[in-house]
C-alpha positions in Angstrom: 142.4 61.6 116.5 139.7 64.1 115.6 142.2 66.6 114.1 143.6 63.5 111.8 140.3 63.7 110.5 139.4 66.7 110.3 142.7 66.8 107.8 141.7 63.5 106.0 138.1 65.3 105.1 139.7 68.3 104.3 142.4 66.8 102.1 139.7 64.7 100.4 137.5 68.2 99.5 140.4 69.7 98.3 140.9 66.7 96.0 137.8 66.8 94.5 137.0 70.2 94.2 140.5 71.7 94.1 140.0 72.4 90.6 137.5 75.0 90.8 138.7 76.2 94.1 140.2 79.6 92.5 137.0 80.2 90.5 134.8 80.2 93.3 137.0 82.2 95.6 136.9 84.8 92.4 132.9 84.5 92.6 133.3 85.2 96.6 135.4 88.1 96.3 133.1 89.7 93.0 130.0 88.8 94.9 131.5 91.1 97.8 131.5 94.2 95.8 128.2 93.0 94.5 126.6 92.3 97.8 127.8 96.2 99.0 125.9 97.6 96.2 122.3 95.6 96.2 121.2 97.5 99.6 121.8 101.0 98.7 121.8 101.1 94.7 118.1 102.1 94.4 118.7 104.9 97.0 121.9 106.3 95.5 120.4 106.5 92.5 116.9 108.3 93.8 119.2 110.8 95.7 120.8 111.3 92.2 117.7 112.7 90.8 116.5 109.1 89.5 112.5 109.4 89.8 110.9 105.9 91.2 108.7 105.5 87.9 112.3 105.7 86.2 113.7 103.6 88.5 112.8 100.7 86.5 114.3 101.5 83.4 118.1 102.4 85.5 118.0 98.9 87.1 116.7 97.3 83.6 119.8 98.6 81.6 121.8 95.9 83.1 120.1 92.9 82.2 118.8 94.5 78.9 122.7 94.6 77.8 122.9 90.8 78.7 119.9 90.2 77.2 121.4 89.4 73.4 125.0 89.4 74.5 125.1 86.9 77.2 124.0 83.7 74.6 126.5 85.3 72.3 129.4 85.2 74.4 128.6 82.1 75.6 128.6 80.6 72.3 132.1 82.8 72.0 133.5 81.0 75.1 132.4 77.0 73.5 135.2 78.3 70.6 138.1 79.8 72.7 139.6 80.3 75.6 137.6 81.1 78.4 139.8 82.7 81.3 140.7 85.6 79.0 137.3 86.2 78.1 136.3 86.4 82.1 139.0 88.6 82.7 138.2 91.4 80.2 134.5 91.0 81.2 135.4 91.4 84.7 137.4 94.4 83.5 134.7 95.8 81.9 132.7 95.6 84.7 135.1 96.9 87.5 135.4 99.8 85.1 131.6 100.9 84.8 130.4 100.5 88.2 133.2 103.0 89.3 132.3 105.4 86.5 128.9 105.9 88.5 130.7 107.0 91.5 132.0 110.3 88.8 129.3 110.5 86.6 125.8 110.9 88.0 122.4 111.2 86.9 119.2 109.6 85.3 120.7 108.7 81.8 124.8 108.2 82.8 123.6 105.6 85.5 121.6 104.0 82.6 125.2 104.1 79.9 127.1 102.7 82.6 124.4 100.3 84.0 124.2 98.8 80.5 128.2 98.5 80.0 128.3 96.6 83.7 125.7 94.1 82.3 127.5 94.0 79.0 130.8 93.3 80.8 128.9 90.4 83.4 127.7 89.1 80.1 131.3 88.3 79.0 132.3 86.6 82.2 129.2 84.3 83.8 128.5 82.1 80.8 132.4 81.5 80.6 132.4 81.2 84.6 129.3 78.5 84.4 130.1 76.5 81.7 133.8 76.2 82.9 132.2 74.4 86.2 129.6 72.5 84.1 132.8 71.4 82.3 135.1 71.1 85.3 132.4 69.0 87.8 132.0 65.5 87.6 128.6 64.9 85.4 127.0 63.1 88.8 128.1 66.3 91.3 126.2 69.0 89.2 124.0 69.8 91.7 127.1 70.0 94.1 129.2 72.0 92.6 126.7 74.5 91.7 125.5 74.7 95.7 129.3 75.3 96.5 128.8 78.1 93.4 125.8 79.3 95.0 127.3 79.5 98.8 130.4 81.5 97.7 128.5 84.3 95.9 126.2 84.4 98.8 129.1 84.5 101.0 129.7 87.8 98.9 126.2 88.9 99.9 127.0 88.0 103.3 130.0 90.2 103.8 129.5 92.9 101.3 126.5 94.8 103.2 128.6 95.1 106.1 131.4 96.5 104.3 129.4 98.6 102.0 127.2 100.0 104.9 130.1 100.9 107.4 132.2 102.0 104.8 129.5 104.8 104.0 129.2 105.5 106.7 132.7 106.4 107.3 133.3 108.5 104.2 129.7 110.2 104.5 128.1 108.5 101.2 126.8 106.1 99.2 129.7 106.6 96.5 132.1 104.2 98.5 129.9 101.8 97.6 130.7 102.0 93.7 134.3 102.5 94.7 134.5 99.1 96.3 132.5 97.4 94.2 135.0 98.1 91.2 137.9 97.4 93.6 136.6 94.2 94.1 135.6 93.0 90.3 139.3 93.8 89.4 140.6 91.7 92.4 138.4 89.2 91.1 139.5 89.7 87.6 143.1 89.0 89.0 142.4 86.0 90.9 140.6 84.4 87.7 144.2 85.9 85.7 146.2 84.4 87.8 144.7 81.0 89.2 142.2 79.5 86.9 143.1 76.9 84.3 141.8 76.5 81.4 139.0 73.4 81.1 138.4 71.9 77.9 134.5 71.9 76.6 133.6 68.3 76.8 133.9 66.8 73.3 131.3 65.5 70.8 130.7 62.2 70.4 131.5 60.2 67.2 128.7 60.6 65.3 129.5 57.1 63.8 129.5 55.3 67.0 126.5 57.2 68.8 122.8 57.1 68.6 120.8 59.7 66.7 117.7 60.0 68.2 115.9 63.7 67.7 116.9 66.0 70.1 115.1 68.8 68.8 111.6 67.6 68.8 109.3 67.5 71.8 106.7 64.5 71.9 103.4 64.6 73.2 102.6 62.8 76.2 105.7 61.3 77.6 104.8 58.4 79.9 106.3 56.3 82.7 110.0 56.7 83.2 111.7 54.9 80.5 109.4 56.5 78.3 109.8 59.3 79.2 113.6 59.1 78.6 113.3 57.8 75.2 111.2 60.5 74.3 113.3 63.6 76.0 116.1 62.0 73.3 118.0 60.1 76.1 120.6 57.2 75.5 121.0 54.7 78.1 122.8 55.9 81.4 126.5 56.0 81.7 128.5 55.6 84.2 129.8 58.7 86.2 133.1 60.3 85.9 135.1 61.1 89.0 137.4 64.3 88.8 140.7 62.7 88.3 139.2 61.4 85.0 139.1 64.7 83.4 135.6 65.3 83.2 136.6 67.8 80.0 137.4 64.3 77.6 134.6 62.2 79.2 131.6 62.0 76.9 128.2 61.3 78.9 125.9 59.1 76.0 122.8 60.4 78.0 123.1 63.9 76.6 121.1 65.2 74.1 123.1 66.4 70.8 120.9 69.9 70.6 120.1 72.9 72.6 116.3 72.2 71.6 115.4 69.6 74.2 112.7 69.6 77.0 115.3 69.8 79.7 116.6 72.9 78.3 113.2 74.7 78.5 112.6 73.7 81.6 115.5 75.6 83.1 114.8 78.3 81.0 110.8 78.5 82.2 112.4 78.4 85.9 115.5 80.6 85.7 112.9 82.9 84.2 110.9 83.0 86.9 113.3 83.2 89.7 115.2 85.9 88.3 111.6 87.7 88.1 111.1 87.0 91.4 114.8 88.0 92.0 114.7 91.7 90.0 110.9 92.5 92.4 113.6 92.3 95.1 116.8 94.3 93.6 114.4 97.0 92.5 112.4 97.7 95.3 112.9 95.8 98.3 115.3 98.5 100.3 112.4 101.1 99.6 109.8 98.9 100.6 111.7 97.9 103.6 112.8 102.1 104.3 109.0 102.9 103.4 107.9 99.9 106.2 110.2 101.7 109.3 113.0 99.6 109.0 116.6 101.4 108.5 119.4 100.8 106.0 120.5 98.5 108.3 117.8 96.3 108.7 118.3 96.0 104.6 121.8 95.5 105.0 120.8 92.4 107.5 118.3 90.7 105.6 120.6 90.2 102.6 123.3 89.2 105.2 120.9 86.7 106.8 119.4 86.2 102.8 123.7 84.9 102.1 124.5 82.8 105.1 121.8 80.9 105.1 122.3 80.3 101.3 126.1 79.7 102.4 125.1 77.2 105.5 122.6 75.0 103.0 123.5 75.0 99.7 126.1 72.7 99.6 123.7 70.5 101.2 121.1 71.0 99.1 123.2 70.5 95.8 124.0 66.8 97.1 120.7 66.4 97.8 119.4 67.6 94.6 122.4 64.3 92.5 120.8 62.5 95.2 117.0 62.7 95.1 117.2 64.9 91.4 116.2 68.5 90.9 112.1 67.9 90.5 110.4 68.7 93.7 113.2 71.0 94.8 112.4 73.2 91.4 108.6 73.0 92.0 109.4 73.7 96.3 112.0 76.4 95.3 109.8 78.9 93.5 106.7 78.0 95.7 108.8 79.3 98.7 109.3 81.9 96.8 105.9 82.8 96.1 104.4 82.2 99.2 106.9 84.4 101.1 106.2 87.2 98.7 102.5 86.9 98.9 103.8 87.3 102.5 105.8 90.6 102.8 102.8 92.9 102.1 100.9 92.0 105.0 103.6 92.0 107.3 103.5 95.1 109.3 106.5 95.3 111.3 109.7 95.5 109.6 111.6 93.0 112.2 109.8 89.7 111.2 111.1 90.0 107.3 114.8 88.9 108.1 113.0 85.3 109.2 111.4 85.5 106.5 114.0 86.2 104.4 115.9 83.2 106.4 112.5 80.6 104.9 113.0 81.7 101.2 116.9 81.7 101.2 116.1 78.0 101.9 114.1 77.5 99.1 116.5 79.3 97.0 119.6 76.7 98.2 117.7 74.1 96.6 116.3 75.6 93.8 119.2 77.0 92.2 121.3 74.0 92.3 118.7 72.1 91.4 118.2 74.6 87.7 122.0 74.2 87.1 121.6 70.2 87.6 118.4 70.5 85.0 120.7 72.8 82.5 123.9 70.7 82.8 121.2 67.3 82.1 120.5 68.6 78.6 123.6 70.4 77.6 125.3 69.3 74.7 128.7 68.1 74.9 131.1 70.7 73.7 128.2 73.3 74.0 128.4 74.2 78.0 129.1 78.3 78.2 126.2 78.4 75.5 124.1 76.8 77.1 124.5 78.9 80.6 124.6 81.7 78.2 121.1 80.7 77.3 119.8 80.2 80.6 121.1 83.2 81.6 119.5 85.4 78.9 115.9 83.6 80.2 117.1 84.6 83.9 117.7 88.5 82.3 114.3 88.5 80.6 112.7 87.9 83.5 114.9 90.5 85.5 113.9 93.0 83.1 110.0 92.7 82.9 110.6 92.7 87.2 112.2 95.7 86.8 109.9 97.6 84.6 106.5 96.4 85.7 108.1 96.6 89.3 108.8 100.6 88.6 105.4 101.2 87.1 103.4 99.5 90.0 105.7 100.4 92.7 104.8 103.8 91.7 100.7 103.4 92.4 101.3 100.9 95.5 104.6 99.5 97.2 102.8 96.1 97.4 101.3 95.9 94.3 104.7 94.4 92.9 105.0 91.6 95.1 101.5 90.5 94.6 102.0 90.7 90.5 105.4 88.4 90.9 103.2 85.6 93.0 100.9 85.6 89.6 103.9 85.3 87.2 105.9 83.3 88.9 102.5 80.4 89.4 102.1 80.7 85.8 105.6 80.4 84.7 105.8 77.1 87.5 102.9 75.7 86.0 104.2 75.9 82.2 107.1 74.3 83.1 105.2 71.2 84.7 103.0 71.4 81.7 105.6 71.0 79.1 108.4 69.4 80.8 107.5 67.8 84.3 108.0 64.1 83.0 111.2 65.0 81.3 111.8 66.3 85.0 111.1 63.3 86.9 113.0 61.2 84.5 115.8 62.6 86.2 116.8 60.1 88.6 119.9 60.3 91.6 123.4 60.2 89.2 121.1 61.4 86.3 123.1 60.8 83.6 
C-alpha cells in the first residue's frame, strides 16, 4: 500500500511539473560546474598574480557584462525562440570559463570573466521567463523554490567534485575544466529536452481594462485600495498546467514594466545579490584568513545548497500560500543579521550553522522575489522582465564586488559590516515605496 502511493504522488509531480522537468535538471547539472568554481575562484585567481585590491574588479567583469545585456536579451527572448538562445549562451559560457584554465593572469581572467557573464546573460532571462511562462500563475512561488533547490543542488555537489578533483590533478585548473564540461552538458540537455513555451499573450485591448500601470500613487490604503492603485483588475481564476498556462491571460496583470511590483523585486533582488557578491568575493579568504581550510569552504556551500534543496520547495508553497511579504522582509533580515554575525565569530567551525540559518532565509526569500516579479509582469513580456530583475541583481553584485575589494583590503570584516548597512537601506526603500503593493498580494495572488 505505501509503495502505491508513493507512485500515485510521484506520478501526480510528474504531471504537474513534467514540463519543466528537463530545464531544471539543465540548471542542476550548470549549477554543478558552478558550485566547483565559487570555493576556489578567488584563490586561483590570487595565485595567478590577481592582487586582492584587484580582486574586485576580476569578479565584477561578470556581472558588469550582464549589466546592459541581460535586459536586452531578455527583451530578445519575448520575440523568438528561447531554447536556441540558451543554448548558444550556454555555449558561450562553457567556452570562457575553460579559456581561464589556458590563459592566465590579471587582465585575461577579466576578458574571459566578462564573455562568461555575457554568455549567462543570454541564457537566465530565457531560462526564467520560460518558467514564469510554463508555471501555473498560482504555483509561482513553487516553481521557483523547485528552481532554487536544483541549482543549489548544483552547489551541493559541485564543491565536492571541484575539491577532490584538485586535489587529484594537483590544481585549481580542474576546476575551470569541469565547470565548462558541465555548461555544455547543460547546453545539450536544454538542446535536446526543452520545448518551446509560448510568452503568454496580450490581452485584447478592446475587451480589457486600461487603468495606468505606469504611474505610482501616493498613499495606497487598505487592501482593495491598494490594488486599484498598483493598476490591478479584479482576481482571476488560476490556471492549472494542462490549461497551457502560455494562452491563459491573467486580467490582474499590469500592462507595463513600470508598476510598484516591479520595483519592489528590483529593490530586493538588488540587495540580495549585494549581499550575495560580499560572499563570492571574499568569503573563502575570510574563511582561509579565520583557520578554517578549503574544505571547511567547500562544506559551508555544501551545507549553504542542501538546506536550500531540503526547504525551498517548501517555502515556494508557502510563499502562493501566505504571499511573498514577510518572507521578503524575513529573507534579507536573515541575511543581515548573520552577516553582522560572521565578524565576531572566532572559530571557523560555527559558520557552517550559520550558514545552515541564512540558507533558510534565502529558501524563502528567493521564491518569494520571483512570485513579486511574476505578479507584475506583463503578459507577453516574461524573459524581459527576469532580464530586468536580473540586471538589478548584477548592479548590486558589482558595487559588492568593488567596495568588497577596496575594504577587504584595509580589514577582512569591514565588508560584511558595509553589506548589513546597504542591505537595511535597500529593505527599508522597498517597504517605503512598495510595501502595500506587497501586502496586497494575497494566497493565489492573481
Amino acid at each position: 500500500m505505501p509503495q502505491i502511493s508513493i507512485a500515485a504522488r510521484a506520478a501526480a509531480w510528474m504531471g504537474r511539473w513534467g514540463g519543466i522537468l528537463p530545464l531544471l535538471i539543465a540548471e542542476f547539472i550548470l549549477w554543478t560546474g558552478f558550485g566547483a568554481l565559487l570555493p576556489v575562484m578567488p584563490l586561483y585567481f590570487t595565485e595567478h598574480g590577481v592582487e586582492i585590491a584587484f580582486l574586485g574588479v576580476v569578479i565584477a567583469a561578470w556581472p558588469a557584462a550582464r549589466l546592459v545585456t541581460e535586459p536586452l536579451f531578455g527583451s530578445l527572448a519575448d520575440r523568438t525562440a528561447r531554447v536556441p538562445l540558451m543554448v548558444a549562451g550556454l555555449f558561450v559560457a562553457a567556452a570562457s570559463v575553460g579559456a581561464m584554465a589556458i590563459w592566465t593572469g590579471p587582465l585575461a581572467f577579466v576578458v574571459f570573466r566578462a564573455l562568461s557573464g555575457l554568455g549567462t546573460a543570454m541564457y537566465d532571462p530565457a531560462a526564467r521567463g520560460y518558467l514564469n511562462d510554463a508555471a501555473p500563475p498560482d504555483r509561482q512561488g513553487e516553481v521557483f523554490g523547485l528552481y532554487n533547490a536544483a541549482q543549489m543542488g548544483g552547489i551541493l555537489l559541485g564543491p565536492a567534485i571541484g575539491g577532490l578533483g584538485a586535489a587529484l590533478f594537483g590544481g585549481y585548473a580542474f576546476v575551470l575544466v569541469f565547470g565548462c564540461l558541465t555548461t555544455l552538458a547543460a547546453a545539450l540537455a536544454v538542446a535536446v529536452r526543452v520545448r518551446e513555451v509560448r510568452p503568454r499573450r496580450q490581452a485584447d485591448a478592446a475587451t480589457s481594462p486600461a487603468p495606468s500601470y505606469s504611474e505610482f500613487p501616493g498613499d495606497p490604503g487598505p487592501h482593495a485600495d491598494a490594488v486599484r492603485e498598483a493598476g490591478l483588475a479584479a482576481p482571476s481564476s488560476p490556471a492549472s498546467w494542462g490549461d497551457s498556462p502560455s494562452d491563459v491571460h491573467v486580467p490582474g496583470r499590469p500592462r507595463s514594466l513600470r508598476n510598484r511590483f516591479i520595483l519592489a523585486a528590483i529593490l530586493a533582488n538588488l540587495a540580495g545579490f549585494f549581499g550575495g557578491g560580499i560572499y563570492e568575493t571574499i568569503w573563502a579568504l575570510f574563511v582561509t584568513d579565520r583557520g578554517g581550510g578549503v574544505e571547511l569552504v567547500g562544506a559551508t556551500f555544501a551545507i549553504f545548497g542542501l538546506t536550500t534543496i531540503l526547504v525551498s520547495p517548501i517555502g515556494g508553497r508557502i510563499v502562493d500560500r501566505r504571499g511573498p511579504f514577510p518572507f521578503i522582509v524575513g529573507g534579507l533580515l536573515v541575511m543581515v543579521v548573520t552577516m553582522f554575525t560572521y565578524p565576531w565569530v572566532t572559530l571557523p567551525m560555527l559558520y557552517p550553522p550559520l550558514v545552515a540559518v541564512e540558507a533558510i532565509g534565502f529558501s524563502f526569500f528567493g521564491p518569494a522575489t520571483y512570485a513579486v516579479i511574476a505578479r507584475g509582469t506583463p503578459d507577453g513580456r516574461s524573459s524581459t522582465a527576469q532580464g530586468v530583475l536580473g540586471a538589478a541583481g548584477t548592479v548590486g553584485t558589482i558595487a559588492a564586488a568593488l567596495a568588497t575589494g577596496v575594504l577587504a583590503a584595509v580589514d577582512l570584516n569591514a565588508p560584511f559590516f558595509a553589506g548589513c548597512v546597504v542591505i537595511l537601506v535597500l529593505l527599508v526603500a522597498t517597504l517605503l515605496v512598495s510595501g502595500p503593493a506587497l501586502r496586497s498580494i494575497r494566497p493565489h495572488g492573481y
